[in-house]
C-alpha positions as CSV (number, residue, x, y, z in Angstrom):
1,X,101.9,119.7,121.5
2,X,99.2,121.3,122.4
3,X,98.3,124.6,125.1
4,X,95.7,124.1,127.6
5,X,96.0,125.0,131.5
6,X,99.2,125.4,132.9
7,X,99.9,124.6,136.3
8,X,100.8,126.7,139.2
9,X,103.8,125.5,139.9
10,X,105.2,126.0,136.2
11,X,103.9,129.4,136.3
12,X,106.6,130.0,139.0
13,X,109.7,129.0,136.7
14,X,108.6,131.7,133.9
15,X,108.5,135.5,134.2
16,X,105.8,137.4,135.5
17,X,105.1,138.6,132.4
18,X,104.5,135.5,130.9
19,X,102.3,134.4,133.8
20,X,100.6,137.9,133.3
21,X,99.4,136.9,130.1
22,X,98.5,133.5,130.6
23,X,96.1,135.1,133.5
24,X,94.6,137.3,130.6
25,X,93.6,134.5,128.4
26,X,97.1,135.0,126.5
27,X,97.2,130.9,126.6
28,X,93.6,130.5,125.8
29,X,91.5,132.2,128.7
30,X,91.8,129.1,130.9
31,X,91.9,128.8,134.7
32,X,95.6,128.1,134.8
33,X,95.5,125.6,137.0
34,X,96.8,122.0,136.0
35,X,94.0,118.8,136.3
36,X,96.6,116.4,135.5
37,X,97.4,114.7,138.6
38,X,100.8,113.6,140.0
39,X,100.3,109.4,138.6
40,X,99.1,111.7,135.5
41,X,102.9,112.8,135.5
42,X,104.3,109.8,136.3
43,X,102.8,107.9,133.2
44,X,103.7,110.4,131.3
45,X,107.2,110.1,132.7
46,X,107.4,106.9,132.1
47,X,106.5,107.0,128.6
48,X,108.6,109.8,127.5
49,X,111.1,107.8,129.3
50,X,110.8,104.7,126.9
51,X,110.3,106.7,124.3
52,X,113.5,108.8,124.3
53,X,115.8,105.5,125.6
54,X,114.4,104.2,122.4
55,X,114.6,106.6,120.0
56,X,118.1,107.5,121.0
57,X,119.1,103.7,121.3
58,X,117.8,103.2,117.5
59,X,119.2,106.1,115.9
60,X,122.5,105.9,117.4
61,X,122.4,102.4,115.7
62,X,122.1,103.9,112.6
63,X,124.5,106.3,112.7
64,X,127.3,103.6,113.8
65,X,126.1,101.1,111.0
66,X,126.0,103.6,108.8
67,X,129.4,105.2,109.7
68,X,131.3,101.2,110.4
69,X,130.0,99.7,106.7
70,X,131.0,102.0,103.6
71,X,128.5,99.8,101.6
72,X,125.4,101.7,103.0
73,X,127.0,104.9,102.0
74,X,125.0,105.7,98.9
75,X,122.8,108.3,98.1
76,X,119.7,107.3,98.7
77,X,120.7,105.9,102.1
78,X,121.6,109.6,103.0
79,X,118.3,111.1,102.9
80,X,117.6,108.5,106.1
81,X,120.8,109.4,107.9
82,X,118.7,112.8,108.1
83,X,115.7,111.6,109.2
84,X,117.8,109.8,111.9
85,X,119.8,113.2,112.7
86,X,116.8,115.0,113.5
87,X,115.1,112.3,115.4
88,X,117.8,112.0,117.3
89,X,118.6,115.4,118.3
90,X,114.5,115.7,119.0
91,X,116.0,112.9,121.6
92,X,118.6,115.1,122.8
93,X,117.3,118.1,122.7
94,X,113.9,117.8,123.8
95,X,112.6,114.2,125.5
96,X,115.2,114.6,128.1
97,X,113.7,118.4,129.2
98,X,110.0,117.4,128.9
99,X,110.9,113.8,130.8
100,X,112.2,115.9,133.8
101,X,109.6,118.4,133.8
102,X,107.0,115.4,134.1
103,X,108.6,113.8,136.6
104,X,108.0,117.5,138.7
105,X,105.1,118.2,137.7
106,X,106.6,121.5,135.8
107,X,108.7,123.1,134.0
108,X,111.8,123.4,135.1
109,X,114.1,125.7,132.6
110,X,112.2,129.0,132.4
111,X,110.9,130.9,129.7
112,X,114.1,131.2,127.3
113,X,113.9,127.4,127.9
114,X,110.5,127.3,126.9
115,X,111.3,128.8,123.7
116,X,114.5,127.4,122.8
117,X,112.4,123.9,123.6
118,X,109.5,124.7,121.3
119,X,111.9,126.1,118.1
120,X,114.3,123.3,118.3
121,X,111.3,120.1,118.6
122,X,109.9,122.3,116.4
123,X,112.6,122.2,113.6
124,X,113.5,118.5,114.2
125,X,110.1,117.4,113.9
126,X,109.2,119.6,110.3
127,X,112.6,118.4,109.1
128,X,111.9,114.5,109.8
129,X,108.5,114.8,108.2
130,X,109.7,117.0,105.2
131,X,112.6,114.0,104.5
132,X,110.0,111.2,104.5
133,X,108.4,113.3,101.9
134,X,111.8,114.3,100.0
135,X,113.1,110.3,100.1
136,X,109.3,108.9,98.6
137,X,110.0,111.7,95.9
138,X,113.2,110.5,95.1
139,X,112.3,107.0,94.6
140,X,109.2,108.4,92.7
141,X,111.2,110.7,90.2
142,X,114.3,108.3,90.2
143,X,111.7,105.3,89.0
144,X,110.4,107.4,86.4
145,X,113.7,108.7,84.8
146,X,114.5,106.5,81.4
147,X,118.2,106.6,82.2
148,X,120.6,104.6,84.5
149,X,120.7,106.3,87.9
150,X,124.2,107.5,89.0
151,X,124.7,105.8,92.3
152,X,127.6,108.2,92.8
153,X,126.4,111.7,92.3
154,X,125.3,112.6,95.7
155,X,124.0,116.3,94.3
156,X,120.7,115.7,94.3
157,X,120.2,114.2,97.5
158,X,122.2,116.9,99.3
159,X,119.9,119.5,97.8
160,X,117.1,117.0,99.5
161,X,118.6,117.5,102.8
162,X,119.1,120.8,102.5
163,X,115.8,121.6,101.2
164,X,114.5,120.1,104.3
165,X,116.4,121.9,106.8
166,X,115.4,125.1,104.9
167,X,111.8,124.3,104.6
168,X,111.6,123.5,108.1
169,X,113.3,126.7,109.0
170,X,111.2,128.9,107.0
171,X,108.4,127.6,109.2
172,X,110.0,127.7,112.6
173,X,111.2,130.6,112.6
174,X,108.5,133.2,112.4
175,X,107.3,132.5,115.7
176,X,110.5,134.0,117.2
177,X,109.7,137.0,115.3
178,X,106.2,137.8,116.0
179,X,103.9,135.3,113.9
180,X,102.4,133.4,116.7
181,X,104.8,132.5,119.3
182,X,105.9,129.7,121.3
183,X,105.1,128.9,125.0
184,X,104.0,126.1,127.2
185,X,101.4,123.7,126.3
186,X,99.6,120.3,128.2
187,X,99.6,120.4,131.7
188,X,102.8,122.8,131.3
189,X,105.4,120.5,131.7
190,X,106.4,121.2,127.8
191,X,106.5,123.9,125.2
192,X,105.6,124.7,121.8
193,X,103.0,126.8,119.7
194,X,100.5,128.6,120.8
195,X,97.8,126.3,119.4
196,X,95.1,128.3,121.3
197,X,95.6,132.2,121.2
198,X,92.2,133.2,119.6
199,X,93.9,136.1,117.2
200,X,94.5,136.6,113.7
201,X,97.8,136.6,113.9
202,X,98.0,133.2,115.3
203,X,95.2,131.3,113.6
204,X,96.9,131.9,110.0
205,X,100.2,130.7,111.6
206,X,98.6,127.3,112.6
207,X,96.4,127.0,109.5
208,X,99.7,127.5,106.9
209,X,101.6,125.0,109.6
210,X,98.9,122.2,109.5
211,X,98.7,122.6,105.8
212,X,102.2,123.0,104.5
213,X,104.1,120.9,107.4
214,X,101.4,118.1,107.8
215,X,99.3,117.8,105.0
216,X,101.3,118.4,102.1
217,X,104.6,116.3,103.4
218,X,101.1,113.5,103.9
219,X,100.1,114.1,100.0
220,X,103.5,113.6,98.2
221,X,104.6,110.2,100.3
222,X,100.8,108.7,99.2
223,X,101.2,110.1,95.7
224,X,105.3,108.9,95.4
225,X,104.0,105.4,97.3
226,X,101.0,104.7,95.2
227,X,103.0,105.2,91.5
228,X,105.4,102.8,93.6
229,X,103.0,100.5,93.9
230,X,101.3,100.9,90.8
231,X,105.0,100.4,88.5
232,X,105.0,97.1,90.2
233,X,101.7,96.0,89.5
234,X,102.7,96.5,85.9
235,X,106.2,93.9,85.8
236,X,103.5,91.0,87.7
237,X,102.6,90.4,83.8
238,X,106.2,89.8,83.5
239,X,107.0,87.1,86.2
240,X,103.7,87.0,88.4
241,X,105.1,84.6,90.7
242,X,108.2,86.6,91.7
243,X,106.6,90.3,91.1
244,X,103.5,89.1,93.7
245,X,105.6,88.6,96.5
246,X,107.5,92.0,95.8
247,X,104.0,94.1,95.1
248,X,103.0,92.4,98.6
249,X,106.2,93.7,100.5
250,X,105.9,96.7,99.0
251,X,102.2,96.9,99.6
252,X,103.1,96.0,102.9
253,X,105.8,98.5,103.9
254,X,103.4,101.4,102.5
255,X,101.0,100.5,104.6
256,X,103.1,100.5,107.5
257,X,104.7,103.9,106.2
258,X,101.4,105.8,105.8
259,X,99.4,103.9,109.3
260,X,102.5,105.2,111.7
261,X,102.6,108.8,110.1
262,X,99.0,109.1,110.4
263,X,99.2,107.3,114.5
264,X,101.8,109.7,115.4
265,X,100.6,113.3,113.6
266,X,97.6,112.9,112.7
267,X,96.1,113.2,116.4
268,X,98.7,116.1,116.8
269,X,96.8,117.8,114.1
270,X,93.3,117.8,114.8
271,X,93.7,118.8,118.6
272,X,95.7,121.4,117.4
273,X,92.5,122.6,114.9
274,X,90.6,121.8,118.4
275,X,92.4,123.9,120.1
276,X,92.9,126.6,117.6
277,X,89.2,126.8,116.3
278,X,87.4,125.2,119.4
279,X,86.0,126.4,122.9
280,X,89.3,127.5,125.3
281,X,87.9,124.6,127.5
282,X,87.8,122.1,124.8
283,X,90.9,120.7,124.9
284,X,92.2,119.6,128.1
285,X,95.6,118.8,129.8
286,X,94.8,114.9,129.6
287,X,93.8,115.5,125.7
288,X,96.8,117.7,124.7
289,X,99.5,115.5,126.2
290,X,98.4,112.8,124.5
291,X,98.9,113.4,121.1
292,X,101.9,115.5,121.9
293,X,103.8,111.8,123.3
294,X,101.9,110.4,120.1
295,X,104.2,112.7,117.8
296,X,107.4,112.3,120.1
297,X,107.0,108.0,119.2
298,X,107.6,109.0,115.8
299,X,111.7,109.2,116.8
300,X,112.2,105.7,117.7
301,X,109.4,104.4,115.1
302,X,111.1,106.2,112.1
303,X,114.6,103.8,112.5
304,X,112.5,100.3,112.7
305,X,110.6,101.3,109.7
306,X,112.9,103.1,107.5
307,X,116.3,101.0,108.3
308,X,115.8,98.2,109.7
309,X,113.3,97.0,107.6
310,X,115.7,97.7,104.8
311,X,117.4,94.9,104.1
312,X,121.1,96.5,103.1
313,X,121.0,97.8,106.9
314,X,119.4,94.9,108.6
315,X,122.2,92.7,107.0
316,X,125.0,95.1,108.0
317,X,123.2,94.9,111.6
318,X,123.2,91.7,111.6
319,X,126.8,91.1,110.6
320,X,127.7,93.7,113.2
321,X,126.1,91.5,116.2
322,X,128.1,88.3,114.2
323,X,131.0,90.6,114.2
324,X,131.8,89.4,110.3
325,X,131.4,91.0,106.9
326,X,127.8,91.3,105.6
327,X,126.7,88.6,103.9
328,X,128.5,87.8,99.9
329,X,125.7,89.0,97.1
330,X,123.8,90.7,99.4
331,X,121.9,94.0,98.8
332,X,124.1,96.0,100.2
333,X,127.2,94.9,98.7
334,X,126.2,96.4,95.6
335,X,124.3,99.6,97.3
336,X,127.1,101.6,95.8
337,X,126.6,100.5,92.1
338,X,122.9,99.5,91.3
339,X,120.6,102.2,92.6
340,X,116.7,102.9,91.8
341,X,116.6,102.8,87.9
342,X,114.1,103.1,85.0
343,X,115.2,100.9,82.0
344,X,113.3,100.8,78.7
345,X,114.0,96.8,76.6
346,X,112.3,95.3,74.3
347,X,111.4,91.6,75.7
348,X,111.4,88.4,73.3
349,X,109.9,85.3,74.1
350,X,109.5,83.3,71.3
351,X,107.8,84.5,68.6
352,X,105.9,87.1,70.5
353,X,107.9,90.7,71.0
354,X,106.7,93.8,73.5
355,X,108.3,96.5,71.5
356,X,109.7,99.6,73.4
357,X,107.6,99.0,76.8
358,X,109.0,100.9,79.9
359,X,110.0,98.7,82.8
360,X,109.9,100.5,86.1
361,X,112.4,99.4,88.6
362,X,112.3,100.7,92.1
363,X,115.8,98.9,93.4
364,X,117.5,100.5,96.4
365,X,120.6,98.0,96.9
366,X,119.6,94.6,94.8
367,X,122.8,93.8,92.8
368,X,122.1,92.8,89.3
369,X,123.3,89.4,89.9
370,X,120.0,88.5,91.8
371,X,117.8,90.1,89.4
372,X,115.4,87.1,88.4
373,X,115.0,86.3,84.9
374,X,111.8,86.7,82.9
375,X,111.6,83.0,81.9
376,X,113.2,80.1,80.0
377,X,112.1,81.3,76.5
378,X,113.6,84.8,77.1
379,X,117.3,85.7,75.6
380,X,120.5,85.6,77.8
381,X,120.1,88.6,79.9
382,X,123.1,91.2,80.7
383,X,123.9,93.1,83.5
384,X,122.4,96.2,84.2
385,X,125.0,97.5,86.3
386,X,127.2,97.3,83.6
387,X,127.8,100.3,81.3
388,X,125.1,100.8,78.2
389,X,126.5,99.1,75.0
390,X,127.2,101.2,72.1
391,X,125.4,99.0,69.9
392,X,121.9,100.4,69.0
393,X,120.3,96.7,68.5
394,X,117.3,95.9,70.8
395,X,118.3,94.4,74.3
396,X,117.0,91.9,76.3
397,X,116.7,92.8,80.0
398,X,115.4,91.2,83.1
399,X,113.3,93.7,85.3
400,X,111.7,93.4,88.7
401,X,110.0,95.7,90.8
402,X,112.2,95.8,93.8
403,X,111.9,97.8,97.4
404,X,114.5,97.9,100.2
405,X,112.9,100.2,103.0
């Protein structure tokens, strides 16, 4: 979301002292004149267009599935009602202002408008990226913990969602208050950070946002992911045949993860640095509002990825369409009662013993029923879900690496 040249026309909608300013390089020293043309606009339109339908549309789905099956209501599943909360007021909130103002050719709600528009995209946005880093930490620290996770205590991943909202806040709301400020941006048909006043006061604003909002949030879902990956890796010795297939989905769905936050922000980032560091000519309209509709996909990418390729809320979407019960012994039946665990055994098979070796098991949602066992030779296994036996003899249990969105 980026500041270039805003057009004439959207100069009309503000106050004259905000036009004032923008004349006297407050916006970057450009011409403030727009060189996005009006089929410019319309493709823009049209994508923003798609993009909200969408992204509405999706999380929406969510929030119904979520709300109509009490078997997704666990803890874990939580931290992604968030992320679909705040895409879906960016949805509300914003796409539906910007949409208009494209189809115009400016803005069309003033300067308050302008601001409240650049806070509250803003705040959604931070909070969205901030829970995708929150939910790979919880998997992360739940997977490393040597005790059976408490499916019901919901604690922790409240103080997730509130950490988030917070987090985002702290960063949000200084430019209301004097440390940089928001305005419009592109070809002036949105708003959001001054990404190209040339002062001190702004450039430190924009270098802490890129670092603690982008970065950072980047850093712990590759470092959470990666020990993911890894703790699988380390069961394939176990069952190779079952645990190869599971380290490829999980492989897979990383992959996936890390290329979509990268397509949608990373672009947002460096024109930003462009914009903030660079000539005031460097980045144009065309450029800005590019990466600016980049970061607005993320709202309707986030559900597909995060929820629908889980399977507990595929199955519950597709019994929903079937209009019957999820499936019997799927994983969301037993969502509620067998959640990401860490579970140290001692393995027999035959005359050979690995003595106290810590299984990690990333499970969101697999009942214990469906957990493979480790082989013919191995003991009868129990059930994990079950409460720990007081007996202090050495167990036998059957572990896989397991990953549901």
């Amino acid at each position: 979301m980026l500041v270039s040249n805003v057009s004439l026309g959207g100069c009309a909608e503000f106050n004259s002292a905000l036009c004032a300013g923008a004349g006297e390089g407050h916006l970057g020293g450009g011409s403030y004149r727009t060189t996005l043309t009006p089929t410019g606009h319309l493709i823009v339109a049209v994508c923003l267009g798609f993009i909200g339908t969408f992204g509405l549309v999706n999380n929406l789905l969510v929030l119904v599935l979520f709300c109509r099956y009490k078997i997704l209501r666990s803890p874990i599943n939580l931290l992604l009602i968030n992320i679909s909360i705040s895409d879906l007021l960016v949805c509300v909130l914003g796409t539906p202002f910007s949409f208009a103002a494209s189809t115009q050719g400016r803005w069309l709600i003033g300067e308050g408008g302008c601001v409240w528009y650049g806070f509250a995209n803003s705040l959604c946005g931070i909070v969205s990226l901030i829970s995708l880093a929150v939910l790979s930490y919880e998997r992360y620290s739940t997977m490393m913990t040597p005790a059976e996770a408490d499916s019901s205590n919901y604690r922790k991943i409240s103080l997730g969602i509130i950490l988030s909202w917070g987090y985002s806040l702290l960063w949000t709301l200084p430019p209301l208050f004097g440390w940089s400020h928001y305005g419009p941006e592109g070809p002036g048909t949105t708003c959001s950070v001054d990404w190209t006043a040339k002062t001190a006061n702004n450039i430190s604003y924009i270098i802490c946002l890129f670092v603690f909002c982008l970065i950072v949030p980047f850093m712990v879902i590759v470092f959470c992911y990666g020990k993911l990956l890894y703790a699988i890796k380390q069961v394939s010795g176990i069952n190779v045949s079952v645990s190869r297939k599971r380290e490829q989905r999980v492989l897979f769905m990383v992959v996936i993860m890390v290329i979509c936050y990268l397509l949608c922000w990373l672009p947002y980032g460096i024109m930003a640095l462009l914009a903030t560091f660079g000539p005031p000519d460097l980045v144009t309209p065309e450029a800005s509002i590019i990466p600016s509709v980049l970061a607005k996909t993320s709202t309707a990418i986030n559900p597909v990825i995060y929820v629908f390729m889980n399977k507990q809320f595929f199955r519950c979407f597709q019994a929903m369409l079937r209009c019957k019960a999820p499936l019997r012994g799927s994983s969301a039946r037993s969502s509620s009662k067998v959640a990401t665990k860490a579970v140290r055994g001692v393995a027999v098979t035959g005359p050979r013993r690995t003595n106290d070796f810590l299984f990690l098991v990333a499970s969101l949602g697999q009942p214990a029923a469906a957990v493979p066992q480790l082989g013919p030779s191995c003991e009868p296994t129990i059930d994990i879900s079950k409460a720990h036996s007081s007996d202090n003899k050495p167990v036998v249990v059957s572990l896989v690496a397991h990953f549901d969105g």
